[in-house]
C-alpha positions as CSV (number, residue, x, y, z in Angstrom):
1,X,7.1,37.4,18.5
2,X,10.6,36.5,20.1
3,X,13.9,37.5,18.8
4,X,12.2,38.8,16.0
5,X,11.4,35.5,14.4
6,X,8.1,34.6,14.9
7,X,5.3,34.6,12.3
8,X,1.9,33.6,11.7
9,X,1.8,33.1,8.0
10,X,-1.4,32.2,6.7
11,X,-4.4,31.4,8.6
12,X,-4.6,27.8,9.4
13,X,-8.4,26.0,8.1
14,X,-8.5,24.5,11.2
15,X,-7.4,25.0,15.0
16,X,-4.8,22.8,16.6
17,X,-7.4,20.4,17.4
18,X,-7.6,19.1,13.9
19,X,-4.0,17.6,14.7
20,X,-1.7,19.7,13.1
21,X,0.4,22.3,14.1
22,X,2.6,23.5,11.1
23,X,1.6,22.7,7.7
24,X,4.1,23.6,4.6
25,X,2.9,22.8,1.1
26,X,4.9,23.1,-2.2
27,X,7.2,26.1,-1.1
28,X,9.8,27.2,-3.6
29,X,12.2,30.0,-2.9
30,X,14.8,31.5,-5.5
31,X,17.8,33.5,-4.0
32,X,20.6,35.0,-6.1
33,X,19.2,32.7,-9.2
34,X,19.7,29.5,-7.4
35,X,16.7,27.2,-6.3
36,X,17.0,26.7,-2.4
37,X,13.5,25.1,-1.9
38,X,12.1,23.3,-4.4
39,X,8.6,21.7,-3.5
40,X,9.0,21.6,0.1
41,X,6.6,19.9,2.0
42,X,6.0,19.3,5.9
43,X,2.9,19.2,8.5
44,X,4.0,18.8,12.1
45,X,1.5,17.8,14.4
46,X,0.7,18.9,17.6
47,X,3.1,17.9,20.6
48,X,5.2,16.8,17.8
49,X,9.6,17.1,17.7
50,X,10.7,17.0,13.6
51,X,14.2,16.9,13.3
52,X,15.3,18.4,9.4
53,X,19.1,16.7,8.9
54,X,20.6,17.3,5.3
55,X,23.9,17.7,3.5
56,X,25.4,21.7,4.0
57,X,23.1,23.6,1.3
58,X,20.4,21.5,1.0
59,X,18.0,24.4,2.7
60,X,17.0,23.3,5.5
61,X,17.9,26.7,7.3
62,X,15.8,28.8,4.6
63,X,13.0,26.2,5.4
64,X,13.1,27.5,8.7
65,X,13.4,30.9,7.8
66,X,10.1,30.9,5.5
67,X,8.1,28.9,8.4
68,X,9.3,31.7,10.3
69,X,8.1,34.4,8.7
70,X,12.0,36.1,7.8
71,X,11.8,35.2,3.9
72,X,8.9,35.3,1.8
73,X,8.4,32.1,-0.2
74,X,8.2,32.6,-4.0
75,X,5.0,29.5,-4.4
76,X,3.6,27.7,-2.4
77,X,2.0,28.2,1.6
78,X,2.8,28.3,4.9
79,X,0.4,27.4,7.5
80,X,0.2,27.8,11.2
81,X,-2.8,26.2,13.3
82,X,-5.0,29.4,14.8
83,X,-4.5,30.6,18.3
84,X,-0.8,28.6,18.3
85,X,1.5,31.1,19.1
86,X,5.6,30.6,17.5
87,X,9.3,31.4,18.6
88,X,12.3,30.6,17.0
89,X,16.2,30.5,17.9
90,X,18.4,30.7,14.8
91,X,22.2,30.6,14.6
92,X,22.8,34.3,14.3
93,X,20.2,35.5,16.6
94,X,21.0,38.2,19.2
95,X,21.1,37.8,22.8
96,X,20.0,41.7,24.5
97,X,23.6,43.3,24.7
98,X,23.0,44.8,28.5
99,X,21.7,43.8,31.0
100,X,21.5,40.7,33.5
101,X,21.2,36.4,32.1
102,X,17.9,36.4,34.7
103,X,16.5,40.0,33.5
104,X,16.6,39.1,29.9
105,X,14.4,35.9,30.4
106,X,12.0,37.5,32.7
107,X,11.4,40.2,30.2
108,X,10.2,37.8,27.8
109,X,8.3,35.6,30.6
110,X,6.4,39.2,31.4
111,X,5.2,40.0,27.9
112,X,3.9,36.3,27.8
113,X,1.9,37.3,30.9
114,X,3.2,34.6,33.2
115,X,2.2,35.7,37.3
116,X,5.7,35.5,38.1
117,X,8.1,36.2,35.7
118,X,11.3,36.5,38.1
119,X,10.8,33.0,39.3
120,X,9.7,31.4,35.8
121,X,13.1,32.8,34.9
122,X,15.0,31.4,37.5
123,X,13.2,28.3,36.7
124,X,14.1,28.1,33.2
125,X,17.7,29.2,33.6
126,X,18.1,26.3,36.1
127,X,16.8,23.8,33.7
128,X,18.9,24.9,31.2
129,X,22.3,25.4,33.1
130,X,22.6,29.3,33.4
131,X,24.1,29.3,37.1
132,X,24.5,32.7,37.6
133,X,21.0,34.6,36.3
134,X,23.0,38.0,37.6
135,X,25.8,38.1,35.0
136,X,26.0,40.3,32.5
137,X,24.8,39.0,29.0
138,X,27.7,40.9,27.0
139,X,30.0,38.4,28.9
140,X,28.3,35.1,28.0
141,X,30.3,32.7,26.1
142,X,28.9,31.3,23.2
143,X,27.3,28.3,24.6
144,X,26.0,30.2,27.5
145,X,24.2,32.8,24.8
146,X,22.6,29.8,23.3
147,X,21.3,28.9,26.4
148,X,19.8,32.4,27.0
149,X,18.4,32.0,23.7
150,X,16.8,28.8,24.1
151,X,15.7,30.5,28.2
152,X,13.8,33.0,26.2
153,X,12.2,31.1,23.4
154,X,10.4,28.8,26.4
155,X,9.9,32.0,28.4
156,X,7.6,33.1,25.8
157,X,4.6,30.1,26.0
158,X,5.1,29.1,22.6
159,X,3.3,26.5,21.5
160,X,5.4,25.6,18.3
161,X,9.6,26.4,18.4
162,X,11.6,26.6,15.0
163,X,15.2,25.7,15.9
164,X,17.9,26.3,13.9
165,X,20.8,24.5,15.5
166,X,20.1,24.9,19.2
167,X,23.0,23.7,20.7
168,X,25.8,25.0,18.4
169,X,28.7,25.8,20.7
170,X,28.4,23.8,22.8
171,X,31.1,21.0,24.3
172,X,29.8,17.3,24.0
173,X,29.1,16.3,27.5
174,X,27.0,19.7,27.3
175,X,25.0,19.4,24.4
176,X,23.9,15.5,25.4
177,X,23.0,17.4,29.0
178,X,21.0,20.8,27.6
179,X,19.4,18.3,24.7
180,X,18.1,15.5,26.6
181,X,16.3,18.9,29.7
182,X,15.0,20.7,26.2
183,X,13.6,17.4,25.1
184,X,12.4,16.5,28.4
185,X,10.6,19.9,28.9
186,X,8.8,20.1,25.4
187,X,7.6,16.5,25.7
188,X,5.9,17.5,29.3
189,X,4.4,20.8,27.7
190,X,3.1,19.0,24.6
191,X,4.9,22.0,22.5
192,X,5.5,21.2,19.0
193,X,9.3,21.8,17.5
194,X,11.2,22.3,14.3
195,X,14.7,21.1,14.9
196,X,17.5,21.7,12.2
197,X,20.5,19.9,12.6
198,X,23.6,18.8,11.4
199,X,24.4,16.2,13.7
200,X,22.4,12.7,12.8
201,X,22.9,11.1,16.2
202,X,21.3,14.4,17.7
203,X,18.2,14.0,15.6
204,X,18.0,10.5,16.3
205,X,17.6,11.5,20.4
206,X,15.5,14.0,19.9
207,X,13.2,13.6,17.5
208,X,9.6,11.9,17.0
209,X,10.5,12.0,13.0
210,X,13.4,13.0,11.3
211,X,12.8,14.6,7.8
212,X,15.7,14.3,5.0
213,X,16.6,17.2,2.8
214,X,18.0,17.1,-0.1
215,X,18.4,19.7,-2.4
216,X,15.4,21.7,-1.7
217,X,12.9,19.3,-0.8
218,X,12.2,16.6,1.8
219,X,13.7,13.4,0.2
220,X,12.4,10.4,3.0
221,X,10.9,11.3,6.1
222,X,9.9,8.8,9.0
223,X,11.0,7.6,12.5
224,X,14.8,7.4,13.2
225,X,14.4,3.4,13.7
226,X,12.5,3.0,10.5
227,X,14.7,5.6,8.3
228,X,17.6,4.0,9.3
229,X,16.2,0.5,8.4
230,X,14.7,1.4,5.2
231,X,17.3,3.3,3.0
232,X,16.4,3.0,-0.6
233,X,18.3,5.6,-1.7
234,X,22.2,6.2,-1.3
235,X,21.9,10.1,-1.4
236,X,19.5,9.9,1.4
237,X,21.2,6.9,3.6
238,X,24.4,9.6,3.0
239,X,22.5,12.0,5.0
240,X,22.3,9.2,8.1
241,X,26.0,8.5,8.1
242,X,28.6,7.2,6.2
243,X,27.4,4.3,3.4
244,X,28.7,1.5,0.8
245,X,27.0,0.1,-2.0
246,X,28.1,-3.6,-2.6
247,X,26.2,-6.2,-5.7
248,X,23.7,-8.7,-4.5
249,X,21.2,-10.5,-6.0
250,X,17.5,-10.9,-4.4
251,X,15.8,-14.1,-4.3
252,X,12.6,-13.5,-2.7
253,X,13.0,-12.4,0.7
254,X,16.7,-12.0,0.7
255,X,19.7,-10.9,-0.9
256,X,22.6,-13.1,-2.0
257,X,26.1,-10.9,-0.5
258,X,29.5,-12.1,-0.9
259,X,27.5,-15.8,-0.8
260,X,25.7,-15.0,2.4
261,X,21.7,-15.2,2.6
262,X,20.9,-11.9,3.9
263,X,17.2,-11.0,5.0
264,X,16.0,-7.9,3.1
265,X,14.5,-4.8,5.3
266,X,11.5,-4.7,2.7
267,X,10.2,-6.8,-0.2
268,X,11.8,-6.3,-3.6
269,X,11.1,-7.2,-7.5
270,X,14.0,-10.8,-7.6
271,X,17.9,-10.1,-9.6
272,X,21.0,-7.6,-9.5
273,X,21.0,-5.2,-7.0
274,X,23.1,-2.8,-5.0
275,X,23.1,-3.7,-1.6
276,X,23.0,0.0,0.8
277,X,25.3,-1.3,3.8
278,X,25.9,0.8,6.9
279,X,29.6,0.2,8.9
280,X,28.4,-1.1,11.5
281,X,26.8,-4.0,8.9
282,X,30.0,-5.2,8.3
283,X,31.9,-7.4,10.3
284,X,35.8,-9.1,10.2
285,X,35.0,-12.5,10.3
286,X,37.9,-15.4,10.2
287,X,39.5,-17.1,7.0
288,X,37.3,-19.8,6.6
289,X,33.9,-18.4,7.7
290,X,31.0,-17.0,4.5
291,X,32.0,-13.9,3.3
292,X,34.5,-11.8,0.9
293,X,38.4,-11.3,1.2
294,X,39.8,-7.9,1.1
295,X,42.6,-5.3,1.5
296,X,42.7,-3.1,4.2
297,X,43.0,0.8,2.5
298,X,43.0,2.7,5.7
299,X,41.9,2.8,9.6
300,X,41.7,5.3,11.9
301,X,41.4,4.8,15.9
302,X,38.2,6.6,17.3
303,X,38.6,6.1,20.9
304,X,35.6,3.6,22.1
305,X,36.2,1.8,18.1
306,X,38.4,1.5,14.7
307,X,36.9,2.6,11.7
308,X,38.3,0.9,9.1
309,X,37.9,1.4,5.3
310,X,38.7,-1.8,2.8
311,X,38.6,-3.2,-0.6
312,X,36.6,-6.1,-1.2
313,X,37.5,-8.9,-3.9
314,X,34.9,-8.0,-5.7
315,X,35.8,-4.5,-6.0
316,X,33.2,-2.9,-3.3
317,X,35.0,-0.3,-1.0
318,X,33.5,-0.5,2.2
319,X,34.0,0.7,5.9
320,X,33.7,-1.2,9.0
321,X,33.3,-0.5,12.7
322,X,35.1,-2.8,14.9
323,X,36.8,-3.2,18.2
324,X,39.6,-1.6,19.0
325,X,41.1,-5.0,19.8
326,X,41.2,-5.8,16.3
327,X,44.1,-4.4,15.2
328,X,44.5,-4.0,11.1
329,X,47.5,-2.4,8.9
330,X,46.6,-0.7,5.7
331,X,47.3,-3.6,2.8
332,X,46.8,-6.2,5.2
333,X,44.2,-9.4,3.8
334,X,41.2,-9.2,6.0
335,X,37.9,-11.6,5.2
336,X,34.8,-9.5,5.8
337,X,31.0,-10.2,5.9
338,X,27.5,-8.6,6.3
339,X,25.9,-9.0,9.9
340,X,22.7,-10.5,10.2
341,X,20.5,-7.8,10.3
342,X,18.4,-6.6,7.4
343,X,19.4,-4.6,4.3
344,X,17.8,-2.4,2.2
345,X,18.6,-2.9,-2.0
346,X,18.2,-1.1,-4.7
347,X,17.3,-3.0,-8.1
348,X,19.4,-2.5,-11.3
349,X,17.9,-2.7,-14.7
């Protein structure tokens, strides 16, 4: 075990050979009278990065936790692949009070029975941006203890990583830095992850899947270009970043919008629909060009883009991202449209 997270939790059937390296089925956990997991699935093959994103509650963290070994699911099992051996960094976890950044790694690196620890600990503090492996840990900042976390986790050998966060506390420029030599360095070692997060553009980069939660239970799961694509279900497109819902009306393989001809992302049964559209599926057009009018209700400068929330004619409140050069007022008349890429519906009736 590291950090006193790690857990074998029921015998696996098979070893990791047979493909898998986690496998969670039906898990229900109760706390205080309210349902945090509520038929949770998952199986997480071997080599494998699952990034868990969900609205705050939905259980993701206690997911992790009961993979982990730290809570004790109520039904349902928990299943690691035999002879695959598990860390985990979670947000409250404790980096050793005294003693040196290198010495703390090393320690880990030596129970893991690595030939040289010293130097696998220098290693792994270079890759993941601990310059000084001599100071003392009760100085670290925070982001620097969550590098010391995530130094110890890979000094271990662990085949499969549960990660609750990882690079909470850290400044942008940072976290893009530390994610993309974590990502680099389990993708070369074939080791499997778990990787709760709260930020969707993070499990986008990282992740070979991205699993939705909602309420308890994973709602979609699939890869970040196809989940993004295929959103059938507001609640769940929520999750991905900010959405509108705007009538249509499928004819075959498209959707009539605001009198546009709009392919669909998937087949659907023809008539009235909600149309799921994204911000960066709407675009200003010019006065006399297909599309809707509308009001501008609000926009708010984001540096590299204006995001820019309006009111169509048809009632549909929906938000765009545009150029900063396009410069709108609130109440200003705008004529807006849906970019040629494919939607996703959802029948009515």
């Amino acid at each position: 075990m590291v950090e006193g997270s790690v857990a074998v939790t029921v015998p696996a059937d098979g070893r990791s050979s047979a493909g898998w390296s986690v496998r969670v089925a039906a898990v229900g956990r109760t706390r205080a009278g309210e349902r945090v997991l509520d038929g949770f699935d998952l199986t997480v093959a071997v080599g494998e990065i699952v990034a868990i994103v969900g609205p705050s509650g939905c259980g993701a963290t206690t997911a992790l936790r009961v993979i982990a070994g730290l809570e004790r699911a109520d039904t349902g099992t928990v299943s690691i692949a035999d002879g695959l051996s598990t860390a985990a960094v979670f947000a409250h976890t404790a980096v050793p009070r005294f003693g040196r950044v290198g010495e703390a790694v090393a320690t880990v690196s030596r129970r893991a029975g690595h030939p040289d620890p010293d130097a696998r600990a220098r290693e792994l503090c270079g890759l993941l941006g601990l310059s000084d492996p001599d100071a003392a840990t009760h100085r670290l900042a925070r982001g620097d203890r969550r590098r010391v976390l995530l130094a110890r986790a890979l000094a271990s050998e662990a085949r499969i990583l549960l990660l609750d966060d990882p690079l909470d506390g850290l400044q942008n420029y940072e976290r893009a830095v530390l994610r993309d030599r974590l990502v680099e360095h389990l993708r070369d070692r074939r080791i499997t992850a778990v990787w709760v997060t709260r930020e969707t553009s993070e499990a986008a980069a990282v992740a070979d899947r991205i699993a939705i939660m909602v309420r308890g239970r994973i709602a979609a799961s699939g890869s970040p270009e196809d989940l993004f694509r295929h959103m059938g279900d507001p609640a769940v497109a929520a999750v991905l970043g900010p959405v509108s819902t705007v009538p249509g009306i499928v004819e075959d393989v498209t959707v009539d919008v605001w009198g546009q001809d709009v392919p669909l992302a998937e087949a659907g049964p023809d008539g009235h629909c909600e149309v799921i559209v994204r911000p960066d599926q709407v675009v200003l057009v010019g006065p006399t060009e297909p599309g809707v009018d509308a009001v501008v209700q609000e926009t708010t400068f984001l540096g590299n883009m204006r995001l820019t929330q309006v009111r169509a004619q048809d009632g549909s409140v929906v938000q765009i991202e545009h150029s900063v050069e396009d410069r709108v007022a609130p109440q200003a008349p705008v004529r807006i449209a849906l970019a040629t890429s494919a939607v996703t519906v959802r029948p009515l009736g």
